[in-house]
Each structure stands twice: as structure tokens, then as C-alpha cells.
C-alpha positions in Angstrom: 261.6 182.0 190.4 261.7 184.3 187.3 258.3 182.3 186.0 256.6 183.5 189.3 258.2 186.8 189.4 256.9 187.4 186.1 253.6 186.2 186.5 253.2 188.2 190.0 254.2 191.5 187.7 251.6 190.9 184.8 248.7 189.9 187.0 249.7 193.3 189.3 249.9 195.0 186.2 246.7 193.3 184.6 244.9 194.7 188.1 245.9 198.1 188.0 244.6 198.2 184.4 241.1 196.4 185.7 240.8 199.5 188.1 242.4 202.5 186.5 239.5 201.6 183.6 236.6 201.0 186.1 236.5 197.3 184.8 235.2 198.4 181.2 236.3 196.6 178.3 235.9 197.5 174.4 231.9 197.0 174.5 231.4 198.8 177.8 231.8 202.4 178.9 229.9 202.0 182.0 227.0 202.5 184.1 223.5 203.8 183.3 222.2 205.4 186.1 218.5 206.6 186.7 217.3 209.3 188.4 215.2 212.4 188.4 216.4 215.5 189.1 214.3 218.6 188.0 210.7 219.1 185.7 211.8 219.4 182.1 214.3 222.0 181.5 213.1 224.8 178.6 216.3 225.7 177.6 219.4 224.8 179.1 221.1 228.5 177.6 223.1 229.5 181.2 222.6 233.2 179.4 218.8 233.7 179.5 215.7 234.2 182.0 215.9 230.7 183.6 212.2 229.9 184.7 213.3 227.1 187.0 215.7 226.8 190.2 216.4 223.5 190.0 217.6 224.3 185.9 220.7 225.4 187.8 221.8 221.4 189.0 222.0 220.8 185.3 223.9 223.3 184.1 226.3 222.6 186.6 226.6 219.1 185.1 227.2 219.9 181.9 229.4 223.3 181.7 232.1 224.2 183.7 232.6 228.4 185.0 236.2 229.6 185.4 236.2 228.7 189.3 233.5 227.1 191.8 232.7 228.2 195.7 233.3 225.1 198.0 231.0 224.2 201.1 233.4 226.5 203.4 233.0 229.5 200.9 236.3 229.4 199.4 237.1 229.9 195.9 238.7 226.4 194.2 239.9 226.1 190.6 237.2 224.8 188.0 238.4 225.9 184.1 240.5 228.7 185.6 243.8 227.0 187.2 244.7 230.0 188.5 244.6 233.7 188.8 246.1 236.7 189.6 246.6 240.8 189.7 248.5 243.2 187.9 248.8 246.9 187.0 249.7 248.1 183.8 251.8 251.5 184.3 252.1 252.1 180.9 248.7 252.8 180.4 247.2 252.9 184.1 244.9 249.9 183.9 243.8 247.6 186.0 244.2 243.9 185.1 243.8 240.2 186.0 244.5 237.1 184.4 242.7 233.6 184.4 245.0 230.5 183.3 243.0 228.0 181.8 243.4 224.4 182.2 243.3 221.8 179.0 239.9 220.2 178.4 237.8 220.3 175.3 234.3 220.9 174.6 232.1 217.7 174.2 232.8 217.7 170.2 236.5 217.3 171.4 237.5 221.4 170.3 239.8 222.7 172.9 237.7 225.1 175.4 239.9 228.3 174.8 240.0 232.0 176.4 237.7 233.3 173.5 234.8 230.7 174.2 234.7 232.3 178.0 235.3 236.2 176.2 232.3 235.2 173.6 229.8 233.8 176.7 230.4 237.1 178.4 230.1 239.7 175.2 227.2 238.3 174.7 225.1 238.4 178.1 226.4 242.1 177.5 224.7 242.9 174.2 221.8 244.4 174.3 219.4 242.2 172.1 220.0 239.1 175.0 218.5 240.6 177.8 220.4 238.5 180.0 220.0 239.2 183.8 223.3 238.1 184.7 224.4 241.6 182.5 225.5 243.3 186.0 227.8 240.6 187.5 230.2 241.8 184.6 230.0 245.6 184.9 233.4 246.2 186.6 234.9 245.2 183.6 235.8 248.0 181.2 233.4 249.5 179.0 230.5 246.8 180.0 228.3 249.1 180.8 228.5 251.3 177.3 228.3 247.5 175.2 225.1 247.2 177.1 223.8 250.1 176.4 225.0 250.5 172.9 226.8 253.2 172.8 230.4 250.9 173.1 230.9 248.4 170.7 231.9 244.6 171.5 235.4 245.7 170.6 235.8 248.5 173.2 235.1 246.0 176.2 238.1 245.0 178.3 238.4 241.2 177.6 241.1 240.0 175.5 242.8 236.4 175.4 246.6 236.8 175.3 246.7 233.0 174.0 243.8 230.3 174.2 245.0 229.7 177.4 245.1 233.1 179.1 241.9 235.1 179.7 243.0 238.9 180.5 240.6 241.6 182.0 240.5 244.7 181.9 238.6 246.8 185.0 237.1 250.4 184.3 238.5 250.9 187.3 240.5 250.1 190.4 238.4 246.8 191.4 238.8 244.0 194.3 239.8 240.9 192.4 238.7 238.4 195.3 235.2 240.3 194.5 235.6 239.3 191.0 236.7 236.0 191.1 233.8 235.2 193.5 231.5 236.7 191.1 232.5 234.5 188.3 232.1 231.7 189.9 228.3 232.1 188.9 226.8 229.0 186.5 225.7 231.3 184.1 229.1 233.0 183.7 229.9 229.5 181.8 232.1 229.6 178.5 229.9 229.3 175.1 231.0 228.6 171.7 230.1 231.4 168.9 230.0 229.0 166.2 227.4 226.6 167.2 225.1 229.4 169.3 225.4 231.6 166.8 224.6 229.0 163.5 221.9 228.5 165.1 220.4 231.5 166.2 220.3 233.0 162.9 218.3 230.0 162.2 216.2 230.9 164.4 216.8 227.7 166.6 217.0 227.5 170.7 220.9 226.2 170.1 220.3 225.0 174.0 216.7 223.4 173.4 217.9 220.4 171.5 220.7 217.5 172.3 222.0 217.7 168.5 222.8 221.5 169.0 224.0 222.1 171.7 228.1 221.5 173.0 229.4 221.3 176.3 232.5 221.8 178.6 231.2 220.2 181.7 232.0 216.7 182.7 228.6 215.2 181.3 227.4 216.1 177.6 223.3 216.3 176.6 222.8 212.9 174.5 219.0 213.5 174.5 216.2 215.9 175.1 212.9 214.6 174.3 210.5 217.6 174.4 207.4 216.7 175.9 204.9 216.3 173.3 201.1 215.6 172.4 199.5 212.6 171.2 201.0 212.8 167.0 198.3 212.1 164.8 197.8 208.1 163.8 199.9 207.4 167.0 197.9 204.4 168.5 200.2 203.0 171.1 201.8 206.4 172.6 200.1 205.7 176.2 202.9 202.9 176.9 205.1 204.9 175.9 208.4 207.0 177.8 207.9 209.7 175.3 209.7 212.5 177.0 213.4 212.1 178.2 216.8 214.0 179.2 219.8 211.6 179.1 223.2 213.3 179.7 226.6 211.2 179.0 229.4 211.0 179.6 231.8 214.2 178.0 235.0 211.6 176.8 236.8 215.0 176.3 236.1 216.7 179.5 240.1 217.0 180.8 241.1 214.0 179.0 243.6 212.5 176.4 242.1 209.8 174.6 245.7 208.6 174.0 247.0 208.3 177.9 244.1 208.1 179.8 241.4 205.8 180.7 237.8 206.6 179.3 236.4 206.9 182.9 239.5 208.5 184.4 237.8 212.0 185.4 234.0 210.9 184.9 233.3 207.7 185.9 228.9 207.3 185.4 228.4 206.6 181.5 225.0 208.2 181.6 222.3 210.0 183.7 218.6 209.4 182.8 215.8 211.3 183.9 212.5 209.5 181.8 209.0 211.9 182.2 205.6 210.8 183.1 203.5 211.5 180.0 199.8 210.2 179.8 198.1 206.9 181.5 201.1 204.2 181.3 199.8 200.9 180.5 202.5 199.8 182.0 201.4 201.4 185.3 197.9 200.6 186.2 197.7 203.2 188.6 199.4 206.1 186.7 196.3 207.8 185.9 196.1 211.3 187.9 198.9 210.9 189.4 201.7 214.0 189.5 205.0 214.0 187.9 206.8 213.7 191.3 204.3 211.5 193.0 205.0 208.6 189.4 208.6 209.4 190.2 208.1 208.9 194.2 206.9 205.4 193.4 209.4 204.8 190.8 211.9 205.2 193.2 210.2 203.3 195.8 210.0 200.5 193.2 214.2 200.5 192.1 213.6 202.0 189.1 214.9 205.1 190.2 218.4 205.8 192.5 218.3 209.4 193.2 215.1 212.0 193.8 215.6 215.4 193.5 212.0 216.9 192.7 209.2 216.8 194.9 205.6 218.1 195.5 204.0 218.1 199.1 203.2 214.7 199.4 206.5 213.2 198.1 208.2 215.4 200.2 206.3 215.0 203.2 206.4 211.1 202.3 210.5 211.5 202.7 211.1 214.1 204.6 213.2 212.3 207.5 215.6 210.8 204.8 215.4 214.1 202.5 218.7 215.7 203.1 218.5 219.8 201.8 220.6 222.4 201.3 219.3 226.4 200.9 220.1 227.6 197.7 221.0 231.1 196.7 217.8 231.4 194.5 214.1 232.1 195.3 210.0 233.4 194.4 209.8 236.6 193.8 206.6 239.1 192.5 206.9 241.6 190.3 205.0 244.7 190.7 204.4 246.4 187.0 204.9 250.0 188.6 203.1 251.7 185.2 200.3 249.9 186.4 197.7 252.6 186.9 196.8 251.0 190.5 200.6 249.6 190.9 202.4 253.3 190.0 201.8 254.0 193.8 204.4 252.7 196.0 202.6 252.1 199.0 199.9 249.9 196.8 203.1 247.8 196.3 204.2 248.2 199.5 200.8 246.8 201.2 200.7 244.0 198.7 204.0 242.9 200.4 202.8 243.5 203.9 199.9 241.6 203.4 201.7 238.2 202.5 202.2 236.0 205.1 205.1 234.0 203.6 205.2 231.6 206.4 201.7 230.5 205.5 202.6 230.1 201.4 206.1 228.1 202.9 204.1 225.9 205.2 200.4 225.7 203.8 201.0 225.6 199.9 204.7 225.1 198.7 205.4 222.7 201.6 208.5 221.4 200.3 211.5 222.7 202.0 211.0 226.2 201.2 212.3 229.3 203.5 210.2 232.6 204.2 212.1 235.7 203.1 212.6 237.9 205.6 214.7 240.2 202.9 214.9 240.5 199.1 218.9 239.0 199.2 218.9 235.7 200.6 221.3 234.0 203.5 224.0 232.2 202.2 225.5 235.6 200.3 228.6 237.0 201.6 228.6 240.4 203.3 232.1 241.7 203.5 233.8 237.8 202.8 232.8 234.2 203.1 232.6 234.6 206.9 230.1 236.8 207.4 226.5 236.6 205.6 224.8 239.6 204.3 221.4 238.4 205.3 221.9 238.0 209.1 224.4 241.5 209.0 220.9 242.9 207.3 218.4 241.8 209.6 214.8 241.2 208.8 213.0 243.4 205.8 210.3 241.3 206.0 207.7 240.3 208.1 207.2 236.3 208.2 203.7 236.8 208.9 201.3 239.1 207.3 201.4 242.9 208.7 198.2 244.4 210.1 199.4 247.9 208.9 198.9 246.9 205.1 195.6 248.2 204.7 196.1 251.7 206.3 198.7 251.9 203.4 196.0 252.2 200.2 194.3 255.1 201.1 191.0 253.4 200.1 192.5 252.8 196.6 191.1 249.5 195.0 190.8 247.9 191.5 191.1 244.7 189.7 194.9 243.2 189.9 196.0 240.2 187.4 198.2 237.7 188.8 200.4 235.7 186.3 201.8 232.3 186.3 203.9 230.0 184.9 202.5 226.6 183.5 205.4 224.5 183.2 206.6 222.3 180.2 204.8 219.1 181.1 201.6 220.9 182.2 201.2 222.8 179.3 202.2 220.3 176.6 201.3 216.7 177.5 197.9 215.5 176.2 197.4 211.9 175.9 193.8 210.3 173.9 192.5 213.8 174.7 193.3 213.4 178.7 195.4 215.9 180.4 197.9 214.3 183.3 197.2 215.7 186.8 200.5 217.9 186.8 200.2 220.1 190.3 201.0 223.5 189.5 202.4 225.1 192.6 202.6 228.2 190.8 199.0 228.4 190.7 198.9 227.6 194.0 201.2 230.2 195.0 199.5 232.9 193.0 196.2 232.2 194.2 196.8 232.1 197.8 198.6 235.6 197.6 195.5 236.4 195.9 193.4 235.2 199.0 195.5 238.0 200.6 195.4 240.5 198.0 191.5 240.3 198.0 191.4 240.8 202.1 192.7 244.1 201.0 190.2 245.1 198.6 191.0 244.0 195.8 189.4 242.2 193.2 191.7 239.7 191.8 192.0 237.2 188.7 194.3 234.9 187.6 196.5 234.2 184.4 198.3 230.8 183.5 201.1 231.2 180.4 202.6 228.5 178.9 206.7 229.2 179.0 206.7 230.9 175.3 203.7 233.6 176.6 205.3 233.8 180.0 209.0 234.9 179.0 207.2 237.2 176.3 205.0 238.7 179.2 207.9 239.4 181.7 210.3 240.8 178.7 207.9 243.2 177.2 206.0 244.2 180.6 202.6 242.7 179.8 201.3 242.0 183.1 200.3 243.9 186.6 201.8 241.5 189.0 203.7 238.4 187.9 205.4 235.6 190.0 208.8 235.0 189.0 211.8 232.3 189.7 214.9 234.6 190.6 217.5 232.0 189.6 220.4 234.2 190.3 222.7 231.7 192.3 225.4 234.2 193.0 227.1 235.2 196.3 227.1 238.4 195.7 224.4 241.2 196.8 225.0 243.4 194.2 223.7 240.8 191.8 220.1 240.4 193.2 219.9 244.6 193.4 221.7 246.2 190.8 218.9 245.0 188.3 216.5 247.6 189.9 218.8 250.1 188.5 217.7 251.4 184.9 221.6 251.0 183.9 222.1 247.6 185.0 219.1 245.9 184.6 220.6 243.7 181.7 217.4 244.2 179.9 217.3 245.1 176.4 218.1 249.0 175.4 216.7 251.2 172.4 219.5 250.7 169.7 219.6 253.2 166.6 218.7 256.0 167.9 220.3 258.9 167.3 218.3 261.4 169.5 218.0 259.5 172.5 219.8 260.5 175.7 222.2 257.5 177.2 219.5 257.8 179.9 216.6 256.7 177.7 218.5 254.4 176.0 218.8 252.3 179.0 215.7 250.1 179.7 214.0 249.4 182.9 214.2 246.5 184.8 210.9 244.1 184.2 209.2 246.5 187.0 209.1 249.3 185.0 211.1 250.9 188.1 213.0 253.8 187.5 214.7 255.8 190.5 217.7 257.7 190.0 218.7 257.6 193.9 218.6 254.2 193.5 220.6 254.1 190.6 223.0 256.4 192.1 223.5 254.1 194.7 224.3 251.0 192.5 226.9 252.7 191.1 228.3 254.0 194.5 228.7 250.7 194.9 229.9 249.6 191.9 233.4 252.2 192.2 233.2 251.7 195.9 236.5 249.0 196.7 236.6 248.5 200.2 234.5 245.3 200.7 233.3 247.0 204.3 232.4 250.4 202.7 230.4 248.4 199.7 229.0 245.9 202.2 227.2 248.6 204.2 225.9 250.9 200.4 224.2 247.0 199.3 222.0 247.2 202.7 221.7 250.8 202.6 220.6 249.5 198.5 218.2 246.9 199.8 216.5 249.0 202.6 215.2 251.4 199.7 214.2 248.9 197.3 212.2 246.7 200.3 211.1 249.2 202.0 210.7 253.0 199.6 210.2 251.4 196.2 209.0 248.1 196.4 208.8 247.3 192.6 209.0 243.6 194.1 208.6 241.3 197.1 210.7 237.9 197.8 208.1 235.5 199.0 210.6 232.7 199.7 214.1 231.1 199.1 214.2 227.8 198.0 215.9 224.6 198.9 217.5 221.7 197.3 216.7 218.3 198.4 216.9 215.1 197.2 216.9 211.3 198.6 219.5 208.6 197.5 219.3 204.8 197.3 222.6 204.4 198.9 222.6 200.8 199.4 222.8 201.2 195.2 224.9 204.6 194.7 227.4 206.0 196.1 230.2 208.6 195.3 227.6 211.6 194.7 229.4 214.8 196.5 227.5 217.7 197.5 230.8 219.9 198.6 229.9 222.9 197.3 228.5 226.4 198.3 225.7 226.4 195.6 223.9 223.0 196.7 225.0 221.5 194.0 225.0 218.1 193.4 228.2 216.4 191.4 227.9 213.0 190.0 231.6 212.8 188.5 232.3 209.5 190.7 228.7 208.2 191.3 229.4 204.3 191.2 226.4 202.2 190.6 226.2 198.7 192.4 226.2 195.4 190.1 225.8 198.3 187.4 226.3 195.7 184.4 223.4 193.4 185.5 221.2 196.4 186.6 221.6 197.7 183.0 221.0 194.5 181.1 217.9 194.2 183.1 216.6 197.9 182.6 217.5 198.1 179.0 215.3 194.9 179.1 212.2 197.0 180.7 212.8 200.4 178.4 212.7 198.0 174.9 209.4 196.4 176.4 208.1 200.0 177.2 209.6 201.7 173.9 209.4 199.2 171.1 210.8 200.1 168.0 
């Protein structure tokens, strides 16, 4: 009986160890699983101008901000376990504190209070030019780092151990406000040692797997840049040249010691390969698009989840494409020291004349929603019940406004429209023959072009690659430019404030003695400079009550849609994607941003799917 009793024990315990470790033994860490989920991120740094929405479903993947928003628009725990207020009477300031929880950075250093102090510090400084600057501006002395009159050591962050993350307001602020605002991607801890090393080497610290670190539940393994034929490269047509893998992070909330290697992440690794000339191994890859090679990809099993789409892939799917809106969207820019573009009403009948429906239905076809105001629905109003967009009403006109014309006053000129050329577009040559990537871009400029020119006037067209681009928007080299507003934040105040000379998180004039703290400050990528409007912004910035504030951020958005203009929103995007569900499953989408998480994706007969597609990639990519 003791023979039996024993035996029973061992094999229960022998089971429990089978599934507490996902089945892996020594030589295994689990399942590969491929998928596509965005075009090929240009940098992955949280901090900068991000030039693509969907950049935002990778961050999420591999950092971690101090809480998260869930589907019901409540604030949960993410690095922060928990939170709260207090007033120091001593010296009359306003406080909170974050408690972190204990996880470590993909190199296995402990993520501490300082990493989260040095990510913040330095979207504040002024030679970052980040435009997530004026989610941070209630804390104290923000506003004088940024413009640089304060120094990094006068700003109200501190971390009372690496644990405990304390900050300081410049003023009596709502802390619910707060903790919703940092819930934003971008807002992500960063380590000073490893972005800084490399900065001063002149390196993108985010543009390369070897660099960068992170303290998310998946780490970058790879990043393949996409690339050009190299010279005496014969065989590169069969080849997967371009690639972003992201693995596993072994350290994410886990000791190695007590706990199982796929206790908190279960997925080994996440592939996303890249279409990059004619395929031998595909006989029909020539002219195809990135997303219609994925499509078929996916169509073929090579492929278990589809996040990216042009028109036809997602018109191909569409009644098995599940979406979400997301809080970011396609916005133009209006250079307003444009000699034609200084008047508002120019910029106010380019607006009118759009008919955003038409770009949504006839040229971006994938999902898309046509603004009807510059802050999109799905951002809080006064809390997580009510939404600022349908409280606001409609700014814009879905359709295009007869009245545009009578706007110009006979004024008419030569307009350039810019454009982004994405990664892929731009680089990827193979034996001399560029691959048909579909810019919808283009496509978007030139049909607001088509209405531009039905006003009068003459309009041409200018495609950067994303060096020229971010150089154009950053030092205001363009008269109207089309720009990816990847702000992802619930907050109004975010997607306005920027307009504000003050908080436009753009880079200031630093060393000058003579200048005024107004000149110091520089202008938002517009060029627009109103100080009613910046009066108002900062109304709303010392204004508490959440009713009070909620009704200065429409008052805000009324004068910048409808007095200054210095932009139009075109369109809010979606996120969509199709799943192979008789393959995966365990993918939650249970959050506020349309996010997707893969922490317990499971892959089906993952071991033999592997051996067999480890099979295909060495017969693709031969050593």
C-alpha cells in the first residue's frame, strides 16, 4: 500500500512539474510563433516622434509603464503595485508615491525607481524634442527643465528607495488624473546607462537588438534592418533578409531560482520575417505588397496571427478581422510661416475642403474612422464613463464643406504636400528591381491634393525617406505635411497642449542669455503661436476639478479646430488583426489601448510545428 501510495505521490508530483514548466525540458524553452504585426519599426525609442501607429503594439510588448487602462477604463497595476496621496505640511507640497514591483530589465538588472525618474528627465530635456513633454507638466518644475531655465535637479522626482518612486506636483493636482496619464506607453522606464553609451556614440540605442534593454515581458533578440542588394551578394533574392524576432524576457517578474522559465511568459519567441525582393522561393512574389506576401503567408500556415493590412488584404478578411479604435490617428500640418499658410482661413478652407469619409472609404480602406474632431473617441471627458469626443460633438465635417472656397479671398499659390516613404519602400532594392510596396501615404496626400487643387491651388508632391522626414517635421521644412499622431493617451490635454508654445515638447533655444523665457520656448511643428491659446492650456493645467478642466479642453479644441487651425485630423485609426485560432490561442486583447498581449499565447503541436519551420527558414537562409 505504501509502494502505491508512493508511486501515486511522485507521478502527481512528476505532473504538476510537466505543467507548471509548460512541458519544456533542458533543450526546450518553448514555442516559436509567427506572425506579422506592423511594417518595420524605425526605432523602437517610446521617447521620440513615432512615425507609425501600429509601433505602439510593440512597445507594449516589450516595456512595461507604471500602470495599464483595462477594457472597462479602469486603471490596473503594471510596474507600479500601487499608489497613493500625501501632503507634506512641512513644506506645503503636494506628493504621490508609486511602489514598484520586483522584475528586472532583460539583462537581468533590477528595474528600479531611477530607471522610470531617468525615462521621464529625459522626454523633459530640451535637446529630445519628445511630444509626450506635456503629459508630465504637473509635476514640479517640468515646465522650467523643458525650457531650460530649471535644471534636471530642480524637477520634483525623487526615488526614496529603488522601489519607491515619489512625485512632487507644482501644485495641488488630481492624482487619478495622473495615474491615468502615466499609463501612456511612452511614459515607459529607460536605463541611462545603455541609452546614454550609446547616444554619445552617436547610435539609435533603440534601432538595434544588441543595444537595446527591456522591462517588458518579451526582449528584442533581432532586428534586421531592411537592406539593399550588398555588393557580390548573388543569392540574396531567396533570401528572408529583413526580420524582427522578440523573445522571451527570462527576467521579466521572475526568479530563476523558484520559478519555472515560462511561469509569467509562456511563447519563447515572436517572429515577424519581411518581404524583401522576388523570392525564389515564391514564384509569384514579384509585385506583390508587403501585406498582400503576408496575406498569403497566412493563408498558407506560415503565419498564425495578421495584424497589418492594405485594402485588398483587408477587404479579403474583413468578416473574420476583429478591430478595435485606437487612441491615435492622420493628422496635416499646416506650416503657418508659410507665406500662403500664415492666413488662418487658408488653413481653415484646406480643412473644410477634405472630405474624410471619401480618404476613409476610397483610399485608406482599412478600418479607418473619419474625424469629426482633432481629439479622438475613446478619451475620457471628466472619467472613464464619459468620452470627450461624444460630450464635444462634431468639429468636423465628414464630408467636404461647400463654404471652403468663400474662405480664400481669391488667394492661390503652389502648396507642397509631404510624405512619408516607409522603411521597406525606401530601402529594399533587389538585382536593381524595386518591390511594389503601396504607399498609402502617397495615397493619402495625393487625394487631399485632388481637393486642395478644386480650390485653386496648384499642388505638388514630396516623398521623404524616415531620416529626411523626421528632419523636415523637426526643423519646419515643409508647407503642409501628413503626420502619424501616435499619442495613445486618454487624456485631452495630451493631443492639445502641444499647440501651446510652452508645452509643445519641442526643442528650446538653450544658452542664451538675452532671450525672454517667451522666446526661449519653441513652437510646436506648426509654427503656431497664440497666447490665448496658450493661456488656456495652462488654465487647464492648474484647473483640478476634472468637470471645470473637462469643459476648458473643449473650450481648447473649439479654438484650435475652428480659429487657428494650424492642423486638421483626417482620421483615427484602428487595430485589427485575424488569428489562426484552430493553431493559437491565449492572445488577450483586455485592454483600453487595443493592445494586443501575447504573455500566454499557446501554440498547438508547437514542437513539431517548429522542427518543421526551422526546417523551411535553413532551406530559405542557408548559412
Amino acid at each position: 500500500m505504501k509502494k502505491i501510495l508512493s508511486l501515486t505521490l511522485c507521478l502527481i508530483f512528476c505532473l504538476s512539474a510537466l505543467v507548471g514548466c509548460g512541458g519544456l525540458d533542458e533543450e526546450e524553452k518553448g514555442a516559436n510563433v509567427r506572425m506579422f504585426l506592423t511594417d518595420y519599426p524605425y526605432s523602437l525609442d517610446p521617447a521620440l516622434v513615432q512615425m507609425n501607429g501600429d509601433i505602439e503594439q510593440v512597445l507594449s510588448l516589450i516595456f512595461e509603464p507604471l500602470v495599464t487602462i483595462d477594457a472597462d477604463g479602469k486603471v490596473q497595476p503594471a510596474l507600479a503595485t500601487e499608489w497613493y496621496y500625501k501632503y507634506d505640511e512641512i513644506y506645503q507640497l503636494h506628493k504621490m508615491y508609486f511602489e514598484l514591483k520586483d522584475t528586472k530589465w532583460s539583462d537581468n538588472r533590477t528595474v528600479s525607481a531611477d530607471d522610470v525618474i531617468y525615462a521621464w528627465r529625459r522626454i523633459l530635456l530640451p535637446e529630445t524634442d519628445s511630444p509626450y513633454a506635456s503629459l508630465l507638466f504637473a509635476i514640479k518644475g517640468a515646465r522650467d527643465v523643458k525650457s531650460g531655465v530649471g535644471t534636471i535637479d530642480d524637477l520634483g522626482l525623487a526615488a526614496v528607495d529603488d522601489t519607491l518612486l515619489e512625485v512632487t506636483f507644482e501644485n495641488e493636482y488630481d492624482v487619478d488624473l495622473f495615474v491615468e496619464q502615466v499609463a501612456n506607453i511612452h511614459l515607459a522606464p529607460q536605463r541611462e546607462d545603455i541609452v546614454t553609451r550609446y547616444e554619445k556614440s552617436g547610435e539609435d540605442w533603440a534601432g538595434s537588438a544588441a543595444n537595446i534593454v527591456c522591462n517588458g515581458p518579451f526582449r528584442v533578440q533581432t532586428m534586421d534592418m531592411p537592406r539593399e542588394k550588398r555588393e557580390g551578394e548573388e543569392d540574396f533574392s531567396g533570401k528572408f533578409a529583413s526580420k524582427l524576432v522578440l523573445e522571451r524576457n527570462a527576467y521579466y517578474m521572475r526568479d530563476p531560482e523558484k520559478d519555472d522559465l515560462d511561469e509569467y511568459v509562456l511563447p519563447f519567441r515572436i517572429t515577424c520575417y519581411y518581404m524583401e525582393g522576388q523570392l525564389d522561393y515564391y514564384a509569384d512574389a514579384a509585385g506583390k505588397t508587403q501585406e498582400t506576401f503576408q496575406a498569403d503567408r497566412f493563408n498558407a500556415g506560415e503565419l498564425y496571427f495578421l495584424s497589418s493590412f492594405d485594402a485588398q488584404t483587408y477587404e479579403y478578411f474583413k468578416k473574420d478581422i476583429e478591430t478595435q479604435q485606437t487612441l491615435n490617428g492622420y493628422s496635416f500640418y499646416f506650416n503657418t510661416a508659410n507665406e500662403l499658410l500664415k492666413d488662418a482661413n487658408v488653413r481653415k478652407a484646406l480643412s473644410l475642403a477634405l472630405d474624410r469619409t471619401a480618404i476613409t472609404q476610397n483610399v485608406t480602406k482599412t478600418g479607418e474612422v473619419p474625424a469629426t474632431g482633432y481629439v479622438p473617441n475613446g478619451v475620457f471627458n471628466t472619467d472613464r464613463k464619459s468620452d470627450f469626443r461624444t460630450e464635444g460633438g462634431n468639429l468636423y465635417s465628414a464630408t467636404a464643406d461647400d463654404s471652403a472656397k468663400s474662405l480664400l479671398g481669391g488667394k492661390k499659390g503652389t502648396l507642397t504636400v509631404t510624405y512619408l516613404i516607409p522603411q521597406n519602400a525606401y530601402t529594399v532594392r533587389t538585382y536593381g528591381r524595386k518591390i511594389n510596396y503601396a504607399n498609402v501615404y502617397e495615397d493619402i496626400a495625393k487625394a487631399a491634393g485632388e481637393y486642395w487643387k478644386g480650390l485653386g491651388f496648384n499642388i505638388e508632391y514630396r516623398g521623404l525617406n524616415p531620416d529626411e522626414y523626421k528632419a523636415a517635421l523637426i526643423n519646419r521644412d515643409y508647407d503642409i505635411i501628413g503626420v502619424n499622431v501616435v499619442n495613445g493617451s486618454v487624456d485631452a490635454f495630451s493631443y492639445l497642449a502641444p499647440f501651446a508654445k510652452e508645452y509643445s515638447g519641442s526643442s528650446v533655444i538653450v544658452n542664451n542669455d538675452t532671450a525672454t523665457l517667451e522666446e526661449i520656448f519653441n513652437t510646436h511643428y506648426t509654427n503656431i503661436d497664440d497666447a490665448d491659446y496658450s493661456k488656456l492650456i495652462t488654465d487647464i493645467l492648474n484647473t483640478k476639478d476634472r468637470a471645470q478642466r473637462a469643459a476648458l479642453l473643449h473650450q481648447a479644441e473649439e479654438k484650435l479646430v475652428n480659429e487657428l487651425c494650424p492642423a486638421t485630423m483626417v482620421f483615427w485609426y484602428s487595430r485589427s488583426y485575424v488569428a489562426n485560432d484552430k493553431m493559437i490561442s491565449g492572445y488577450e486583447t483586455d485592454n483600453w489601448f487595443g493592445y494586443v498581449d501575447f504573455s500566454d499565447l499557446k501554440l498547438k503541436n508547437w514542437r513539431e510545428v517548429n522542427e518543421s519551420e526551422d526546417a523551411v527558414s535553413t532551406a530559405r537562409n542557408p548559412e
